[in-house]
MARSE-94318 format. One record per residue: residue number from 0; residue in one letter; x negated, y, z negated of N, C-alpha, C in turn. Coordinates in steps of 0.001 Angstrom, whole numbers, plus 500000, padded with zeros to 6 digits. Each point is the difference from the previous one (the first is absolute). Layout:
PT|num|residuo|neast|nnorth|nup|caeast|canorth|caup|ceast|cnorth|cup
PT|NUM|A|X|Y|Z|X|Y|Z|X|Y|Z .
...
//
This chain:
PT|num|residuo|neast|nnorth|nup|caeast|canorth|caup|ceast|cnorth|cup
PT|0|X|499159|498833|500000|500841|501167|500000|499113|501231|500000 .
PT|1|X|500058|500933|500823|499332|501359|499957|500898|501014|499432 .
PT|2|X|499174|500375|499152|500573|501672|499706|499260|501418|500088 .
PT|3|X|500505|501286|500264|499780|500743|500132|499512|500786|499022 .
PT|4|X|498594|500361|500025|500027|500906|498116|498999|501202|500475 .
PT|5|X|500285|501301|500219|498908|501230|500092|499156|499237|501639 .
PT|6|X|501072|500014|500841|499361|500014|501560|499350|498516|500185 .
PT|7|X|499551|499395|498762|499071|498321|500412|501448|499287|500058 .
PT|8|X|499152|498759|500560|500807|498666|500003|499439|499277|499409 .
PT|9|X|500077|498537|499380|499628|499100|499256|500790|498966|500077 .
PT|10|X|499471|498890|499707|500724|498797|499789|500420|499595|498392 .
PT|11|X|500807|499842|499514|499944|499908|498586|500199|498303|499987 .
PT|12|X|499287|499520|499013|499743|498689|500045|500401|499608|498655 .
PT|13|X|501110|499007|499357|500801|499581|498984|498824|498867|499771 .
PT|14|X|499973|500010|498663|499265|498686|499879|500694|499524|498395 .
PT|15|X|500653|498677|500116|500494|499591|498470|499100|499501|499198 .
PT|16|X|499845|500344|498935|499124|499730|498688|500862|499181|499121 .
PT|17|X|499295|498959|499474|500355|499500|498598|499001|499825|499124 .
PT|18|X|500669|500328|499030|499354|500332|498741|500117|499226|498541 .
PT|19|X|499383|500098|499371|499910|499298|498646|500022|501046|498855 .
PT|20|X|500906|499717|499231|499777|500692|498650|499572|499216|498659 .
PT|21|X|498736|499808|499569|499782|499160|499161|500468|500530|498364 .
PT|22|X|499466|499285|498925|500130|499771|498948|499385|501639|499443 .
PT|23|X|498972|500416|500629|499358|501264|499338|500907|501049|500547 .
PT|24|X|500886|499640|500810|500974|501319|500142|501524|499901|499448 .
PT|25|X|499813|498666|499142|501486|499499|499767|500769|501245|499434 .
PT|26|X|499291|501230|499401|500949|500790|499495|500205|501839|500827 .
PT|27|X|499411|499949|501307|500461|500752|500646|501316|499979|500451 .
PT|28|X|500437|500819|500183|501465|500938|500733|499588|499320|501435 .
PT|29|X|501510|500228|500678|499701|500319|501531|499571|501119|500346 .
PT|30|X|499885|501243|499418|499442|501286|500383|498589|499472|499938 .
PT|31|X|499731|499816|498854|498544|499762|499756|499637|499177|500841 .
PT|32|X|500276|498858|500610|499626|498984|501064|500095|500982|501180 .
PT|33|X|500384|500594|500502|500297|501213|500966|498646|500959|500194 .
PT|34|X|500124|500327|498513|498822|501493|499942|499001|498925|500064 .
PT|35|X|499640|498622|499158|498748|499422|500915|499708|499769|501132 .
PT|36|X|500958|499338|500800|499601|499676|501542|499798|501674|500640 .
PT|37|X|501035|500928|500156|499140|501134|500342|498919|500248|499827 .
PT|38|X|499355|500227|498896|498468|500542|499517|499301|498956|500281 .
PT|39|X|500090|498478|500185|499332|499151|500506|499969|499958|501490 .
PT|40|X|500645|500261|500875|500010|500187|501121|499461|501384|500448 .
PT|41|X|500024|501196|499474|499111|501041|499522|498381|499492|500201 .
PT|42|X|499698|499419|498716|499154|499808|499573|498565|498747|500886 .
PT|43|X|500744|499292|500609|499759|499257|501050|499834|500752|501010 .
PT|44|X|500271|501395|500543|499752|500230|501130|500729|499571|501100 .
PT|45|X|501179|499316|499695|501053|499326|500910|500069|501003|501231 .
PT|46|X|500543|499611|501199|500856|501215|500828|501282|499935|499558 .
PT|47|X|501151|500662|500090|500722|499990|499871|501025|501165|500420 .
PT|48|X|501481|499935|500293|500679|500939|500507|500765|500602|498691 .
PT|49|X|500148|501527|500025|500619|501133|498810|501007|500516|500504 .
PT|50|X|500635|500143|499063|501154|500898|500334|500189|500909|499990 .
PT|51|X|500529|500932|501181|499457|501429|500131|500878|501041|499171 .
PT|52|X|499576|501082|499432|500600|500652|499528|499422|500595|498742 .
PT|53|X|500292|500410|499159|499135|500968|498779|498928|499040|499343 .
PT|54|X|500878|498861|499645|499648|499085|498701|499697|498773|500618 .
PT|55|X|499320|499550|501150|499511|498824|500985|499781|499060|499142 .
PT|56|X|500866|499141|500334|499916|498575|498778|499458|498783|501139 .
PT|57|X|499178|499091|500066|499653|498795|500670|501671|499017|500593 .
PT|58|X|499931|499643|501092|501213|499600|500438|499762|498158|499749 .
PT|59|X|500698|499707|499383|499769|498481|499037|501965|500131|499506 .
PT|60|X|499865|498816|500357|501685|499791|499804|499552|498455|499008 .
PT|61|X|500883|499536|498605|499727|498933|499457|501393|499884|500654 .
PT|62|X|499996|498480|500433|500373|498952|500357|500976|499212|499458 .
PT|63|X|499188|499726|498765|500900|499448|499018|500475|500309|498364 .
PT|64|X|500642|499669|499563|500596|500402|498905|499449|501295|498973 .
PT|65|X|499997|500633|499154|498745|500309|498961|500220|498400|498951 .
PT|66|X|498921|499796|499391|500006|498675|499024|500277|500859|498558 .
PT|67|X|500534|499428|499102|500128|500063|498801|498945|500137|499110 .
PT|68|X|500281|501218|498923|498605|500044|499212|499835|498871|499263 .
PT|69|X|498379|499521|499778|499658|498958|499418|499969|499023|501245 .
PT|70|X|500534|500046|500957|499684|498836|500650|498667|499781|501089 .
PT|71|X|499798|499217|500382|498766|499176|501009|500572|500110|501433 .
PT|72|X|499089|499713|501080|500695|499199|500991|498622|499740|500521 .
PT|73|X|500256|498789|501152|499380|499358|500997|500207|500093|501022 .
PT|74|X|499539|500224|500875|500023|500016|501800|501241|500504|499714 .
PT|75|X|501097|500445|499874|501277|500538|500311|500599|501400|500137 .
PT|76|X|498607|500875|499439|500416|501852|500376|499726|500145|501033 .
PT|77|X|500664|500668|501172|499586|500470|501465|499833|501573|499876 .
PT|78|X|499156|500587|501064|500335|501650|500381|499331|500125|501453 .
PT|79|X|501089|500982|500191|499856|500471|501236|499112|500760|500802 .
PT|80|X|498569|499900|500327|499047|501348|499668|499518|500496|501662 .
PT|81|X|500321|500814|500476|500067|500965|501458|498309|500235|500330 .
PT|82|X|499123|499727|500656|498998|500946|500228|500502|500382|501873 .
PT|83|X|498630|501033|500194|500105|500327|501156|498007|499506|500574 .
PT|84|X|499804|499321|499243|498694|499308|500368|499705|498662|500144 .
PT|85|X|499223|499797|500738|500027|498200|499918|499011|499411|498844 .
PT|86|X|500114|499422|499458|499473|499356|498825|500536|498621|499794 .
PT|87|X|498813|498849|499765|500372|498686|499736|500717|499633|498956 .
PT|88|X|500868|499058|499715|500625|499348|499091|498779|499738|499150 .
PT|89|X|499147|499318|500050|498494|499804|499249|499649|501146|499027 .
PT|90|X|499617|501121|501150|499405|501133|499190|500912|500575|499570 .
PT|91|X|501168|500063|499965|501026|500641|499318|500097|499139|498619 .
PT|92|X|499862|498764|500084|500222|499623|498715|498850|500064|498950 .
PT|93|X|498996|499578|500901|498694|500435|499171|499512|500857|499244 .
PT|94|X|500917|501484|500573|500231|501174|499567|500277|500611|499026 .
PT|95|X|501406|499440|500568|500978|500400|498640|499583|499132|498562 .
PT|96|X|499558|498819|500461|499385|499496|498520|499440|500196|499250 .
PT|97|X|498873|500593|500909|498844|500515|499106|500320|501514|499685 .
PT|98|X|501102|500717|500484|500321|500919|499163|501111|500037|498984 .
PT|99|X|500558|498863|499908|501471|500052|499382|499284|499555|498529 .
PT|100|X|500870|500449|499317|500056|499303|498286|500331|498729|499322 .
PT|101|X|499303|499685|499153|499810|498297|499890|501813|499774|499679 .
PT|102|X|500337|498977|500634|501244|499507|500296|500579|500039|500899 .
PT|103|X|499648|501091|500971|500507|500745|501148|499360|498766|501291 .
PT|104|X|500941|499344|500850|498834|499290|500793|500820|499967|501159 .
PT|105|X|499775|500020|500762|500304|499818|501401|499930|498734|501078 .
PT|106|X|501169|499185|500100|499436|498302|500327|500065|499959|501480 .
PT|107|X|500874|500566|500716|500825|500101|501385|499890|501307|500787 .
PT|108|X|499322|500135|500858|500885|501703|501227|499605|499400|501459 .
PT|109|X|501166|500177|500597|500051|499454|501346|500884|501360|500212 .
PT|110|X|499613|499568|501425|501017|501422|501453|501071|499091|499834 .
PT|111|X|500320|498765|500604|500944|499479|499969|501350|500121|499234 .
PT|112|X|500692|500389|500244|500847|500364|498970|501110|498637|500130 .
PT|113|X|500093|499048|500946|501231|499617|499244|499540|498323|499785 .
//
């Protein structure tokens, strides 16, 4: 899909992530799971697509549910994360790992979406 933004064109490229929330985050919020993957994807140097306007927030849609405080999960959180660069499934995960916070892990990101 192309879109139009300040005269360029680009390809914006969806790529689904799954994620892990371990035991050391059992007592974050979904905000807080939120404000991490931002600043970890930040922090990684990710590409990624913003949303235009005063307050440009990273364009990441979660997928699935928010989880309950106190709880865990395994392979079962998804999100939606937009770049406009090409970058491997590999180095993307490699990435985000080594910048994310212990619990925070990243098992899955494929283009493939279905």
């Amino acid at each position: 899909k192309e879109f139009k933004i300040q005269n360029s064109k680009f390809k914006i490229k969806k790529i689904r992530v799954i994620y892990t929330k371990a035991e050391e985050l059992r007592w974050f919020s979904h905000l807080d799971i939120v404000r991490a993957i931002y600043r970890t994807l930040r922090r990684a140097n990710l590409p990624i697509v913003y949303t235009s306007g005063f307050h440009p927030r990273p364009k990441v849609s979660f997928m699935s549910p928010a989880l309950a405080l106190g709880k865990t999960s395994n392979d079962c959180e998804a999100i939606l994360y937009l770049t406009e660069e090409e970058i491997s499934e590999e180095e993307l995960i490699q990435r985000f790992n080594n910048s994310a916070p212990k619990g925070l892990k990243i098992k899955l990101a494929t283009e493939n979406l279905c």
